[in-house]
KEKE-3310 file (N, C-alpha, C; in steps of 0.2 Angstrom, whole numbers, plus 5000, padded with zeros to 4 digits):
npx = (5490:5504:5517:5531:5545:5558:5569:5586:5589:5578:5563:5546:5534:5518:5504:5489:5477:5462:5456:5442:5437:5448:5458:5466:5477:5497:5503:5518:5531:5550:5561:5577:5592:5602:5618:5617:5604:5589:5577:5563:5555:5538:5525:5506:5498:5485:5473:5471:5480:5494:5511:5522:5519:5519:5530:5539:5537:5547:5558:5567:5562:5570:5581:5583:5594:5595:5581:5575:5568:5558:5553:5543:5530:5511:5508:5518:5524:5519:5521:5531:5539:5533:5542:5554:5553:5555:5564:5580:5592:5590:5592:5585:5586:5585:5580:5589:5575:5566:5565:5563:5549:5545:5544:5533:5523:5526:5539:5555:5566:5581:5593:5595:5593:5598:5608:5605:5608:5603:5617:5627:5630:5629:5633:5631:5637:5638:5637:5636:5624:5620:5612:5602:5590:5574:5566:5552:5543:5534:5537:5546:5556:5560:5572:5578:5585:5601:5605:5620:5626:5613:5607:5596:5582:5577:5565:5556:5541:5540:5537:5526:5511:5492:5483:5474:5465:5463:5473:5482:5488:5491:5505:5507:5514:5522:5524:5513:5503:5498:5511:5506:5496:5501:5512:5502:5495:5505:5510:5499:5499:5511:5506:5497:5505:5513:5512:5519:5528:5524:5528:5542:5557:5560:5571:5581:5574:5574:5588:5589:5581:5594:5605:5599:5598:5610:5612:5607:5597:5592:5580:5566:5560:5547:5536:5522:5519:5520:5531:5544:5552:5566:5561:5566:5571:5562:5549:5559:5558:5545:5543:5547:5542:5532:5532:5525:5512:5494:5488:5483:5465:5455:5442:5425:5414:5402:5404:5409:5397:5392:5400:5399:5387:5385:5391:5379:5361:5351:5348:5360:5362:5356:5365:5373:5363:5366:5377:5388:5388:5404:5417:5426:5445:5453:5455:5452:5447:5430)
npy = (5852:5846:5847:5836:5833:5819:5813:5821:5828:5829:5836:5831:5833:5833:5827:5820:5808:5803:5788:5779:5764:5758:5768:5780:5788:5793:5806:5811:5824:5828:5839:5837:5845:5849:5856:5863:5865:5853:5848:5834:5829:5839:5838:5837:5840:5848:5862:5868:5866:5875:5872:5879:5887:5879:5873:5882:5884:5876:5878:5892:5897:5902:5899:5885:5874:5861:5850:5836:5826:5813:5806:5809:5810:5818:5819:5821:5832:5844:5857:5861:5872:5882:5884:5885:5895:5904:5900:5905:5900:5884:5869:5854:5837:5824:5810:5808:5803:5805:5819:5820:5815:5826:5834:5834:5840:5851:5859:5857:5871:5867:5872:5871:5860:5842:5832:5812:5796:5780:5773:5784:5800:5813:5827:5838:5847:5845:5832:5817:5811:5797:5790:5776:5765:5761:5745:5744:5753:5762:5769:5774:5783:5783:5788:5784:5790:5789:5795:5794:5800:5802:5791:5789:5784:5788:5782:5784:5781:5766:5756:5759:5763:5762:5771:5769:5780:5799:5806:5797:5795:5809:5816:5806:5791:5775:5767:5767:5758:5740:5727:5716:5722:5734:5726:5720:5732:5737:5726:5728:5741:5738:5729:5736:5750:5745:5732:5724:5715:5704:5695:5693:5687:5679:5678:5688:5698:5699:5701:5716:5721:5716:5728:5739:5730:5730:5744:5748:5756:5768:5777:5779:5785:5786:5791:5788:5784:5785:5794:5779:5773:5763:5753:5746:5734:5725:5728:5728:5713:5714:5717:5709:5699:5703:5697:5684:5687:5687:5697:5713:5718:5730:5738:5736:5742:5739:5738:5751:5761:5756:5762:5777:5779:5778:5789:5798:5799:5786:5770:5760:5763:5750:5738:5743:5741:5724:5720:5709:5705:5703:5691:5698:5699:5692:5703:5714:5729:5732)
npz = (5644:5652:5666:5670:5681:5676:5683:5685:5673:5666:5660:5657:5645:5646:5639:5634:5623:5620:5617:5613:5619:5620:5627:5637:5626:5631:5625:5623:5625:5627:5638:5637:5648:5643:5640:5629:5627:5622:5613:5614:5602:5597:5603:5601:5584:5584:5587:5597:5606:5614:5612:5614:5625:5635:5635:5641:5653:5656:5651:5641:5627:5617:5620:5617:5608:5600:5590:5593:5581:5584:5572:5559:5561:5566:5576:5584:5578:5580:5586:5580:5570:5575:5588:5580:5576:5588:5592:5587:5585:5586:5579:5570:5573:5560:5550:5533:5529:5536:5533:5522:5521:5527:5522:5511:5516:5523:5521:5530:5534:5526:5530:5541:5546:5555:5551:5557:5558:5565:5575:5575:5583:5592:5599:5611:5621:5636:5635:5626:5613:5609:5594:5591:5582:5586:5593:5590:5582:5570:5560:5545:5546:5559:5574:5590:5606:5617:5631:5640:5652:5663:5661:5654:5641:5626:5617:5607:5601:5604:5618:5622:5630:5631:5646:5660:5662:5660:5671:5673:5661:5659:5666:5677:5681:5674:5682:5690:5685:5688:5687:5679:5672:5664:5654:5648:5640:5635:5625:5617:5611:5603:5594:5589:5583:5578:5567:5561:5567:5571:5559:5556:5559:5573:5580:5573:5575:5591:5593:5590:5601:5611:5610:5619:5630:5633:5636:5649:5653:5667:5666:5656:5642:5633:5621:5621:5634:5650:5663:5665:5676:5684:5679:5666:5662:5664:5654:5644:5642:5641:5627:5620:5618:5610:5596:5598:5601:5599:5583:5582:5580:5573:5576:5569:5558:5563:5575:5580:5575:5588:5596:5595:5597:5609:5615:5616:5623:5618:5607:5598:5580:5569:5560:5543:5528:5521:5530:5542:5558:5564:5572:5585:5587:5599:5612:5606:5607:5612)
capx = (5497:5506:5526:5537:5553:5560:5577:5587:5589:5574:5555:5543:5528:5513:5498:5485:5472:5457:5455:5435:5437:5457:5459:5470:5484:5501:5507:5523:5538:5553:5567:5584:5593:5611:5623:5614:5597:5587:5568:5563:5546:5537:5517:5501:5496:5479:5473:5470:5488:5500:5517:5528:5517:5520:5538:5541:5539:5552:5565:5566:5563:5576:5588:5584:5597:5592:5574:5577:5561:5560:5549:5538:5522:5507:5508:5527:5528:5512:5523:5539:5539:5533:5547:5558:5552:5554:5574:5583:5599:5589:5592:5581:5589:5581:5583:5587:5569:5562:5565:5557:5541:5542:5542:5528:5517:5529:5547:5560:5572:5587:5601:5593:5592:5607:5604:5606:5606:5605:5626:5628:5630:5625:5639:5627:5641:5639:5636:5636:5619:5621:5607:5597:5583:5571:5563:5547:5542:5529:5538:5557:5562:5562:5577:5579:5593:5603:5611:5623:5626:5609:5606:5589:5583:5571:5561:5551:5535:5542:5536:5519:5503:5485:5483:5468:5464:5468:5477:5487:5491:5495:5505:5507:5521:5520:5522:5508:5500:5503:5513:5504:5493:5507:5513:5497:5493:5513:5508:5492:5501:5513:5503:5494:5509:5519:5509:5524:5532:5521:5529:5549:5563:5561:5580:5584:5571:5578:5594:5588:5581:5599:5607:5592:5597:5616:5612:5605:5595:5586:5575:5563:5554:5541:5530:5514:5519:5522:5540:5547:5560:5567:5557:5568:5572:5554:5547:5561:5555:5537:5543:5552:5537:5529:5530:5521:5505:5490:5486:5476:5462:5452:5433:5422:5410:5395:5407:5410:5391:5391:5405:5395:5381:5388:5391:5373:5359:5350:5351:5365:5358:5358:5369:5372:5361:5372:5385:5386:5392:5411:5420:5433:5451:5456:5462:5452:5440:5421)
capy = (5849:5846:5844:5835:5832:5814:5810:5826:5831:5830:5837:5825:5839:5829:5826:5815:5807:5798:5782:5775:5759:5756:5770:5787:5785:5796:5809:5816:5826:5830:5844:5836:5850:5847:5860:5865:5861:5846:5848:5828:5829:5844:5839:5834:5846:5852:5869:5868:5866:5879:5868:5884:5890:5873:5872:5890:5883:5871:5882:5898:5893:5905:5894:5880:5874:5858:5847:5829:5827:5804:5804:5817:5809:5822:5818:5824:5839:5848:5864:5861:5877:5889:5882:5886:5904:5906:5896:5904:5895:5880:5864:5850:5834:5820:5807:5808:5801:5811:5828:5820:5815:5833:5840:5833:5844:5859:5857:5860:5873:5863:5875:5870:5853:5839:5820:5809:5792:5774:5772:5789:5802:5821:5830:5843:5852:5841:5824:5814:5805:5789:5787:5771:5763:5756:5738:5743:5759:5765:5776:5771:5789:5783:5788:5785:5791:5786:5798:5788:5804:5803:5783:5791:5780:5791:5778:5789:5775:5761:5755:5764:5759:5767:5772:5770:5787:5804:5810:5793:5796:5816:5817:5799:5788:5769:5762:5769:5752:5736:5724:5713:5728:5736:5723:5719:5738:5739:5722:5731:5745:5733:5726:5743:5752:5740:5726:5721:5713:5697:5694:5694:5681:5681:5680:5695:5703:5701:5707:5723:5723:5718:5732:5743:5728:5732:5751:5746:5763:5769:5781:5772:5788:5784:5796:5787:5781:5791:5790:5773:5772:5756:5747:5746:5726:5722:5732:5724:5708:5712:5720:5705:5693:5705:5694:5679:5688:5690:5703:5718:5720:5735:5738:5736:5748:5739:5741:5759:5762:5755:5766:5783:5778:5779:5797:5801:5793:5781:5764:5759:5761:5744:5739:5743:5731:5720:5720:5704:5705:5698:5691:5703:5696:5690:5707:5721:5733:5733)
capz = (5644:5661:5663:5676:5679:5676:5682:5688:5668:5660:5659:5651:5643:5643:5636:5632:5618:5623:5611:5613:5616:5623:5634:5638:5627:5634:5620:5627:5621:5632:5638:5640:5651:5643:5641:5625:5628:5618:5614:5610:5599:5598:5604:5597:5580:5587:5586:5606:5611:5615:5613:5615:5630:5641:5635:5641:5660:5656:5646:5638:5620:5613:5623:5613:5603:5597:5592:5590:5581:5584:5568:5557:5563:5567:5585:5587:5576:5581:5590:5578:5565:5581:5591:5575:5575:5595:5594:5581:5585:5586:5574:5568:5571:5559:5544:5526:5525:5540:5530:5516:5524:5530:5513:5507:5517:5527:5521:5533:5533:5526:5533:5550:5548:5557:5548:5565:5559:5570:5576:5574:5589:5593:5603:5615:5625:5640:5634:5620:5615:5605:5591:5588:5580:5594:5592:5588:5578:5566:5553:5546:5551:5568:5579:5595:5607:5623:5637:5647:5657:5665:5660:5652:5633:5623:5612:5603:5601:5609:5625:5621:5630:5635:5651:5658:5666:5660:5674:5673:5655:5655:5671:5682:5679:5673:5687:5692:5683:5689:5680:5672:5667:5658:5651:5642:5638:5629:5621:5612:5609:5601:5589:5584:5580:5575:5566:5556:5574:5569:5552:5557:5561:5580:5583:5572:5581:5598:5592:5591:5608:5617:5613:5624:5638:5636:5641:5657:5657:5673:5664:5650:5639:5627:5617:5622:5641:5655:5663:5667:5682:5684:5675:5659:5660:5664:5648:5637:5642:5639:5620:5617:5617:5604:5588:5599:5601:5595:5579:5587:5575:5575:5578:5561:5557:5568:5582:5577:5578:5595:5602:5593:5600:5618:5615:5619:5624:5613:5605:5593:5574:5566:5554:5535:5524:5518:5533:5546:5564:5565:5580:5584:5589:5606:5616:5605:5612:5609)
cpx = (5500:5515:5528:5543:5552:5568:5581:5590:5584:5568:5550:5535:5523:5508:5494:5480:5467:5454:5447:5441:5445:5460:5461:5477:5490:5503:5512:5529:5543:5558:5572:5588:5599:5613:5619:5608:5591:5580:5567:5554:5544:5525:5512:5498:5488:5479:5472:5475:5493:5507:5521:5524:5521:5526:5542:5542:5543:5559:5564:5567:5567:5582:5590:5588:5599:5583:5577:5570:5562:5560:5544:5529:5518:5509:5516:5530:5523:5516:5531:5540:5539:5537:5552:5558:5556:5562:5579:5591:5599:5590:5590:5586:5583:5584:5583:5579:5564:5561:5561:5551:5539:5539:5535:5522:5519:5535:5550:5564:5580:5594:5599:5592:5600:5603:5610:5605:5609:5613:5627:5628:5630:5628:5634:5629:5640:5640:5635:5628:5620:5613:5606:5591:5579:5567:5558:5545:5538:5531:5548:5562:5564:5569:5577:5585:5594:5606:5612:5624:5620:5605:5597:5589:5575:5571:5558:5545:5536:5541:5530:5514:5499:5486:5474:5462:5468:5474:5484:5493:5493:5497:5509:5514:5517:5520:5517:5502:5503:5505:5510:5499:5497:5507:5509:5495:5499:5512:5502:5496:5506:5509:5497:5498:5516:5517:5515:5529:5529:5522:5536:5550:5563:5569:5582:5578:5572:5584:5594:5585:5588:5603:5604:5596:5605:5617:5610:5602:5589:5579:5572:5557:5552:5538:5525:5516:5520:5528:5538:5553:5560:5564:5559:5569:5566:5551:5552:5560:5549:5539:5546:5547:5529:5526:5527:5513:5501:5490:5481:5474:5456:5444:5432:5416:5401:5398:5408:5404:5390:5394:5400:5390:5380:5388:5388:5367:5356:5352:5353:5361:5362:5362:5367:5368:5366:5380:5381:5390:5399:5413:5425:5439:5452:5458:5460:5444:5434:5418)
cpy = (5850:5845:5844:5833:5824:5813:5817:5832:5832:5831:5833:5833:5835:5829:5819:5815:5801:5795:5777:5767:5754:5762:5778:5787:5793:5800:5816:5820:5829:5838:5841:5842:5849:5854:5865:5862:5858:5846:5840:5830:5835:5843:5837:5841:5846:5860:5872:5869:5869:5875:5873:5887:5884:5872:5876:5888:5877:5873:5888:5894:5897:5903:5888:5877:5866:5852:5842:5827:5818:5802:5808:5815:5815:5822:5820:5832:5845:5856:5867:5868:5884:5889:5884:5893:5905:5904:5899:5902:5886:5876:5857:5844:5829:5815:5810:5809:5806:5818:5825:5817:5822:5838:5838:5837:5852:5857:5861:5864:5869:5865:5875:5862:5848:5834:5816:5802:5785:5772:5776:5794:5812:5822:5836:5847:5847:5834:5822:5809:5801:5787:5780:5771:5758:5750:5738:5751:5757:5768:5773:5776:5789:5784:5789:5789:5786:5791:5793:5793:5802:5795:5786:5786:5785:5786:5780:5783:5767:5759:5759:5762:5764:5765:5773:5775:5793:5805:5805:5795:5803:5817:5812:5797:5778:5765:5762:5762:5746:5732:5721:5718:5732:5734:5719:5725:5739:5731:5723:5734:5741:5731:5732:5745:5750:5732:5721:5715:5705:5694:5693:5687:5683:5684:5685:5700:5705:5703:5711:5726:5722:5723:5738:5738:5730:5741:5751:5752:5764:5772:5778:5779:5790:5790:5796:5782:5785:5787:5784:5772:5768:5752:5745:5737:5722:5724:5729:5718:5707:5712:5714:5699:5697:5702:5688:5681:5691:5699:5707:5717:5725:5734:5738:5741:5746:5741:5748:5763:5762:5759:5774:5783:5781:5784:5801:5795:5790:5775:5765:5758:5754:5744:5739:5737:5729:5718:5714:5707:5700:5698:5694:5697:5696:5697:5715:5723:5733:5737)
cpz = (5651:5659:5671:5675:5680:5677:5683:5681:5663:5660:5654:5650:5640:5640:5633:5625:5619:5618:5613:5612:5619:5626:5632:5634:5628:5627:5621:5623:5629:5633:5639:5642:5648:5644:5634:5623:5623:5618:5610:5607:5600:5600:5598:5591:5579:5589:5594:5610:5610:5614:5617:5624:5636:5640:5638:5648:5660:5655:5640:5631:5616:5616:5620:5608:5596:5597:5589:5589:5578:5576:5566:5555:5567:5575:5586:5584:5575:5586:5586:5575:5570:5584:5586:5575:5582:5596:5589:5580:5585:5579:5573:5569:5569:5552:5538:5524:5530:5537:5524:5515:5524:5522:5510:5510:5521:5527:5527:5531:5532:5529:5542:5552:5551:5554:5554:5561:5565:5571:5575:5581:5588:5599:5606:5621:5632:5640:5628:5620:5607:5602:5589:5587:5584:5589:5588:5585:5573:5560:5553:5546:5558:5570:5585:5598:5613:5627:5643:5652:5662:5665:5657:5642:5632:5618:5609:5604:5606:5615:5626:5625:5634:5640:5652:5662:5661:5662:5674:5666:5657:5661:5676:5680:5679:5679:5693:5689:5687:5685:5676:5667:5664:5654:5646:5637:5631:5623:5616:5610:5602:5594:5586:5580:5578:5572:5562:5560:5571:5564:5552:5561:5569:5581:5581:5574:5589:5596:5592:5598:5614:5616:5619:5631:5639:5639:5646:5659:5663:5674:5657:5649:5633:5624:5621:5629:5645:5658:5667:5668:5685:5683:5666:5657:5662:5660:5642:5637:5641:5632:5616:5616:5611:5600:5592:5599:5596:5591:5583:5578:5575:5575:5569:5562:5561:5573:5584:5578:5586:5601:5599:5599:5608:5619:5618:5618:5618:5610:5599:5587:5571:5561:5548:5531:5519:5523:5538:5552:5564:5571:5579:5588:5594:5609:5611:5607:5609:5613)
residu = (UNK:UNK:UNK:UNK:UNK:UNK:UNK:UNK:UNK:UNK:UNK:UNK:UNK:UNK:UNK:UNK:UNK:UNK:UNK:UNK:UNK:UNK:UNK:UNK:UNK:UNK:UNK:UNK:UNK:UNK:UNK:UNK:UNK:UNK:UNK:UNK:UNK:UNK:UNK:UNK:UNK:UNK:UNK:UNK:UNK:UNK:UNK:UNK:UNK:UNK:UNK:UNK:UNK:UNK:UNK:UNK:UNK:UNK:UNK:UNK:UNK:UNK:UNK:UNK:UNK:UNK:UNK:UNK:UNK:UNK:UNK:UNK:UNK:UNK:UNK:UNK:UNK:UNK:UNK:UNK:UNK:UNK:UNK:UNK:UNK:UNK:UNK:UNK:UNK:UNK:UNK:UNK:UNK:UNK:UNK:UNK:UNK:UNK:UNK:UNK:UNK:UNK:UNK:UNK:UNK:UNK:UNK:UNK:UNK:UNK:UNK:UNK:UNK:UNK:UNK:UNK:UNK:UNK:UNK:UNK:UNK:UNK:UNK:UNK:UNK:UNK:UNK:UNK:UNK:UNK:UNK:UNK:UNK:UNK:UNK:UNK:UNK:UNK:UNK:UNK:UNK:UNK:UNK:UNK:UNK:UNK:UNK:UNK:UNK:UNK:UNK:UNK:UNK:UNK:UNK:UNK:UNK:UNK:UNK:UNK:UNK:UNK:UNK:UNK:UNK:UNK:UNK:UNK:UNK:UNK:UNK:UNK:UNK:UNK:UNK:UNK:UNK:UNK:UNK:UNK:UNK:UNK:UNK:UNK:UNK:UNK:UNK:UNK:UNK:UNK:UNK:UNK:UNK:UNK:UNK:UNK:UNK:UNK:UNK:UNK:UNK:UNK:UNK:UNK:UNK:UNK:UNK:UNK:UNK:UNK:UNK:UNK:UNK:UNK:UNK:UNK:UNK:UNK:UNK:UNK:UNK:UNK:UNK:UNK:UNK:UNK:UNK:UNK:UNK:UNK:UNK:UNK:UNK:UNK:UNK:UNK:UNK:UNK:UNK:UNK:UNK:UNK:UNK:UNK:UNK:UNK:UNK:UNK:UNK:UNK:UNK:UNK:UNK:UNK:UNK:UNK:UNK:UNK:UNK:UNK:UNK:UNK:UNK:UNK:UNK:UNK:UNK:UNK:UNK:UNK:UNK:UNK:UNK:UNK:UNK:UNK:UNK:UNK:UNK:UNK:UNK:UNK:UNK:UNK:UNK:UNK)
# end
């Protein structure tokens, strides 16, 4: 895990996952410096990653006084409970329905929990941050936020795309790609982690991207992107052509073969009897 600053309040604490097949994808959490310090997500839960060690060069984690945990996906709450031991004035902010995701496998302490929902707002001794729910999302505990202090939009998933290098993913910054490569990579992402974008009333789907264009933020940070500075209305225009594009559709089990195979040397075992070869869909990896 790596950690930079973005923007003169906030540490992005990176990391990566390397996805055979579509790339490096970015799996970040952050530190918002406020006045009562804001841990967003808590890291990938593998037995490999320190969360508390790499947070520890960001901010003393007995200083931590709140976790705005986006969504109680594996990938965000992989440092959360040992952050809870290490903070004990810290408090979980999350949904109704986020805490009872949680419960089904590590209930949350409920006298530690705050319920944040979208139009709703989280007072942090310095600044105020303004929860909504972003465009594109995977899970319907999703919350995002807004600091207008800092003009920074935490999106939790939103804006997501492989990078195609580690060091780009855990580390870099988006505009380390160029645009049309972005713009295709947040376009896949799009249609992985939000297949549902292709099934929706365009217009009441843009709706929910203008308010993101009426914050006009300068800082744009994603889970699965590395930071994005001034590129916030170039990104809502890719997000916004979402529901035109192609369904991603994933590898089928010859193609699956195919990616093993690559791991070490030798040729790809043929396929199962009774399986055919299928064309894969426009835009997904072989």
């Amino acid at each position: 895990m790596t950690n930079q600053k973005a923007g003169r309040d906030t540490t992005v604490l990176g990391d990566c996952l390397e996805v055979p097949g579509i790339g490096f994808l970015p799996v970040n959490a952050f530190v918002l410096h406020a006045e009562q310090p804001v841990v967003v997500d808590t890291g990938l839960s593998l037995p490999d990653r320190d969360f508390l060690e790499t947070l520890g060069s960001a901010v003393d984690p007995a200083d931590v006084r709140w976790i705005w945990l986006t969504h109680p996906d594996r990938d965000h709450t992989g440092g959360l409970f040992a952050l809870l031991e290490a903070a004990p004035d810290a408090r979980v902010v999350t949904t109704f329905l986020g805490a009872g995701i949680m419960s089904t496998e590590r209930p949350l302490p409920l006298d530690r929990v705050v319920l944040v929902n979208p139009g709703q707002t989280l007072d942090v001794g310095d600044r105020t941050l303004a929860a909504f729910r972003p465009p594109l999302f995977d899970s319907p505990a999703t919350v995002g936020f807004y600091d207008d202090r800092s003009r920074t939009l935490f999106s939790s998933d939103c804006f997501g795309s492989p990078m195609p290098s580690a060091d780009l993913a855990d580390g870099g910054e988006a505009a380390g790609l160029v645009a049309e490569q972005l713009r295709a990579g947040q376009l896949m992402w799009a249609a992985i982690d939000s297949p549902w974008v292709h099934n929706v009333d365009v217009g009441k789907f843009l709706a929910t991207v203008r308010p993101l264009r009426d914050m006009d933020p300068e800082i744009v940070l994603s889970t699965h992107l590395p930071p994005a500075v001034g590129l916030g209305s170039r990104m809502l225009d890719t997000i916004s052509a979402a529901p035109d594009t192609d369904p991603f559709v994933g590898p089928d089990q010859r193609a699956l073969e195919r990616i093993l195979a690559g791991f070490e040397p030798g040729a790809a075992p043929a396929a199962p009897a009774g399986t055919t070869e299928e064309p894969i869909a426009p835009g997904t990896p072989t």
